[in-house]
C-alpha positions in Angstrom: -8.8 -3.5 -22.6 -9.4 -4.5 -18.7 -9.0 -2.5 -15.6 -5.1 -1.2 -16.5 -6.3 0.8 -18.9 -9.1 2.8 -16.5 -8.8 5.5 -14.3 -6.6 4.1 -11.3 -5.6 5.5 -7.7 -2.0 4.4 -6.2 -1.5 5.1 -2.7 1.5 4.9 -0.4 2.8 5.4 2.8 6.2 6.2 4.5 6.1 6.0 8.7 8.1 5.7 11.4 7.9 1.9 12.3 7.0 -1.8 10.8 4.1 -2.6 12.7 1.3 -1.0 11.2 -0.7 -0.9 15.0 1.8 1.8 16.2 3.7 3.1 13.1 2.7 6.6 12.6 2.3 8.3 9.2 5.4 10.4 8.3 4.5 11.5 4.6 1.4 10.1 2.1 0.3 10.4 -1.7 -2.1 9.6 -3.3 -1.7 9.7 -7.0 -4.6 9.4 -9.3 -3.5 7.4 -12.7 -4.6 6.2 -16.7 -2.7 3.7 -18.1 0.2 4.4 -15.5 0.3 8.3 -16.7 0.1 10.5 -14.1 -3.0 12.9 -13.7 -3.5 14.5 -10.0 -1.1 14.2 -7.0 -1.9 14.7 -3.5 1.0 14.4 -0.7 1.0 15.3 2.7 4.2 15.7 4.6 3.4 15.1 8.4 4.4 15.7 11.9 3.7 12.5 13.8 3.6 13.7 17.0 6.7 11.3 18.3 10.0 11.3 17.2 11.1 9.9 13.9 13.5 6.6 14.6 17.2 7.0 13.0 16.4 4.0 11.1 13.0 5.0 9.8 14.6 8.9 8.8 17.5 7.0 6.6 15.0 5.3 4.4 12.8 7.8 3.4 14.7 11.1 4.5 12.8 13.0 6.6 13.8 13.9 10.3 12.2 14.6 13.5 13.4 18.3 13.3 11.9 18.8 9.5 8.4 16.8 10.3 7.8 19.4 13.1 9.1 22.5 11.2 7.2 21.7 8.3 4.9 18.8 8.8 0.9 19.2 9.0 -0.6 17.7 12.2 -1.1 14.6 12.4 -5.3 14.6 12.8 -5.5 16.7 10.0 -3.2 15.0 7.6 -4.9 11.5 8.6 -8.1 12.8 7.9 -7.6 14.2 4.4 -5.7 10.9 3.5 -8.8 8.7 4.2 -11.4 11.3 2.6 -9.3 10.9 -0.2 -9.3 7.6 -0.4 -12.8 7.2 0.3 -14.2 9.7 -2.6 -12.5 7.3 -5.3 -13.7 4.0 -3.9 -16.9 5.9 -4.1 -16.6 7.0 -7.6 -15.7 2.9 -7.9 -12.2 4.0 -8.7 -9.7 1.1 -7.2 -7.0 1.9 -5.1 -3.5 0.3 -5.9 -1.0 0.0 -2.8 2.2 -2.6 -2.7 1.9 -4.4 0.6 -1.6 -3.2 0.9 -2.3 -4.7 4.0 0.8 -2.8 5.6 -0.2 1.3 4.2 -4.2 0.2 4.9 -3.9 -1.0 8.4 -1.2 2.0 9.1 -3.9 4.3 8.1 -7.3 2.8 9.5 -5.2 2.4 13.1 -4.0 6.2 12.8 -7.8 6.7 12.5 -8.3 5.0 15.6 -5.8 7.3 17.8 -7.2 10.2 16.5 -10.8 9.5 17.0 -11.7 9.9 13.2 -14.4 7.5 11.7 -13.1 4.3 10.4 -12.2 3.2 7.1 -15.6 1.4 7.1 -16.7 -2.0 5.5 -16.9 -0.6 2.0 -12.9 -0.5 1.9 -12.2 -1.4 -1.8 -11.7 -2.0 -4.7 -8.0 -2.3 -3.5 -5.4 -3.9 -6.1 -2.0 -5.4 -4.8 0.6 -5.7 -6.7 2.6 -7.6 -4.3 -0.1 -10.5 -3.5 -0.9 -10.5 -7.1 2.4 -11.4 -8.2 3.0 -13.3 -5.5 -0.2 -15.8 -6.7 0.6 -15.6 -10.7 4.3 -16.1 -10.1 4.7 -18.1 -6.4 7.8 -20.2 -7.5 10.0 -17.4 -8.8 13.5 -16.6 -6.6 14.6 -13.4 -5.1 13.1 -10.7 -3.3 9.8 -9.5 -4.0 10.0 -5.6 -2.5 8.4 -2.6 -4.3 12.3 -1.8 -6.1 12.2 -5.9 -7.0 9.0 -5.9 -8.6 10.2 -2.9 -10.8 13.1 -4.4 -11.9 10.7 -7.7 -12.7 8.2 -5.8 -14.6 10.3 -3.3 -16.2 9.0 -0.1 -14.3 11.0 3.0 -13.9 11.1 3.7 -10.1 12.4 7.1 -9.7 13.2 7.8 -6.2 12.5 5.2 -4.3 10.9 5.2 -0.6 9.5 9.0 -1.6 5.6 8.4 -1.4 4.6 10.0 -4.1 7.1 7.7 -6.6 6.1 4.2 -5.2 2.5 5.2 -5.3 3.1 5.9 -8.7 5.6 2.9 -9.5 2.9 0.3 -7.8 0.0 1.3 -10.2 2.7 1.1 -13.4 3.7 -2.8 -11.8 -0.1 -3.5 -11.5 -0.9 -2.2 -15.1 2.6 -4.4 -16.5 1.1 -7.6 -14.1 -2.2 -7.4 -16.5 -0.5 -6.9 -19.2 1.9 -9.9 -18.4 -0.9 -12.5 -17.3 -4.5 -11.2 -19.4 -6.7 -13.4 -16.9 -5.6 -10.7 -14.4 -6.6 -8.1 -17.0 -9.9 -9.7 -17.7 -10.9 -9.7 -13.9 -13.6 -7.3 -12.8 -12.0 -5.3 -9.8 -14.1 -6.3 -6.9 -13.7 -9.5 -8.5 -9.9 -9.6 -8.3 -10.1 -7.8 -4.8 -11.9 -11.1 -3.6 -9.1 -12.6 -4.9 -6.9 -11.5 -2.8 -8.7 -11.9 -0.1 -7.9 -15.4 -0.1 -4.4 -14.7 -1.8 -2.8 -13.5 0.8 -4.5 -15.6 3.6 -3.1 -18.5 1.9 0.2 -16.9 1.3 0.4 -16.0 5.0 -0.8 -20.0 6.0 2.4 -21.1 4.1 4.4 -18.8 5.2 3.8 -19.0 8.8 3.7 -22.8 8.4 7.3 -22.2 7.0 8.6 -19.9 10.3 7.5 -22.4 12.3 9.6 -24.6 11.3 12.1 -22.6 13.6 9.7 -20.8 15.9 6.6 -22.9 17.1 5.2 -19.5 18.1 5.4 -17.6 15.0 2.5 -16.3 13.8 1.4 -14.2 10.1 -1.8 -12.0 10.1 -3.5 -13.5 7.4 -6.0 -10.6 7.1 -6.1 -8.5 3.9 -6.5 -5.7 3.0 -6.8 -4.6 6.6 -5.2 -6.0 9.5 -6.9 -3.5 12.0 -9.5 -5.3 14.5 
């Protein structure tokens, strides 16, 4: 028994950028979860209000031309997302994202630009599948993206860089992370969210300690689970 086998929330994001300050949402899910079954799906497919970059459209499929045809606006869409995520945190339902840091800031500065309240200080219990692995299993080789993690773990992803499949495929690699390493099971959620806190500020020390090593400037947010100041 342990938090895998509650009620769980996975959440994802596909956008039109890397950097989470101006990356605008393109498409969303949030997929409520038990014991990495399926049981509700929300998606939202959006119009960001600026065009979608070639590069961004080839990941995840969706175009300029079908975001505006078919997309909801932006304010809208942004502000269903967070109410969403806000009525399970307050139900004490945690929220699992891969890369947390990256889909949470994304959100919380989309919030920002549309004049919508903020996230808030209450953000949490968020679970990371990504920082968690990266602090149960630091030494292991080879990439450690969403499609990575599923191949470690032995998780189905189905479609990958659709919303709605790595939201689920991130809450079936956290449930196969506590099942791997039971001290990760046997953590309390806030618990293991304070955790990370510190997780992936030391992850990012070492890591911009290591891109120094060619760039003197180089610099890693350390913040988690939101980047957003």
């Amino acid at each position: 028994m342990g938090w895998h086998t509650e009620p769980l929330v996975g959440f994802d994001l596909e956008t039109t950028g890397t950097d989470p300050a101006t990356a605008r949402i393109v498409t969303a899910a949030v997929t409520e979860a038990k014991a990495g079954e399926p049981v509700t799906r929300l998606a939202w497919l959006v119009d960001p209000g600026v065009p979608i970059p070639a590069d961004a459209a080839r990941i995840h499929g969706i175009t300029t031309e079908r975001a505006r045809s078919a997309g909801r606006p932006a304010r809208e869409a942004v502000a269903e997302i967070a109410e969403a995520l806000a009525g399970y945190w307050a139900d004490g339902v945690p929220v699992v994202a891969y890369n947390a840091s990256y889909d949470l800031s994304v959100l919380a500065a989309e919030l920002t630009r549309y004049g919508l309240p903020p996230l808030g200080t209450e953000v949490g219990p968020v679970l990371d599948p990504l920082t968690v692995d990266r602090a149960v299993d630091p030494y292991r080789k080879g990439s450690r993206t969403l499609q990575a993690a599923c191949q470690e773990y032995g998780v189905l992803l189905d479609g990958a860089h659709e919303a709605g499949a790595d939201a689920l495929a991130a809450v079936r690699v956290a449930c196969a992370l506590a099942e791997r390493h039971p001290r990760i099971a046997a953590a309390e959620p806030w618990d293991l969210h304070r955790r990370q806190v510190v997780w992936y500020g030391e992850w990012a020390e070492g890591y911009q300690g290591w891109l120094r090593r060619r760039d003197p400037g180089a610099v890693v947010d350390g913040r988690w689970p939101l980047r957003a100041d």
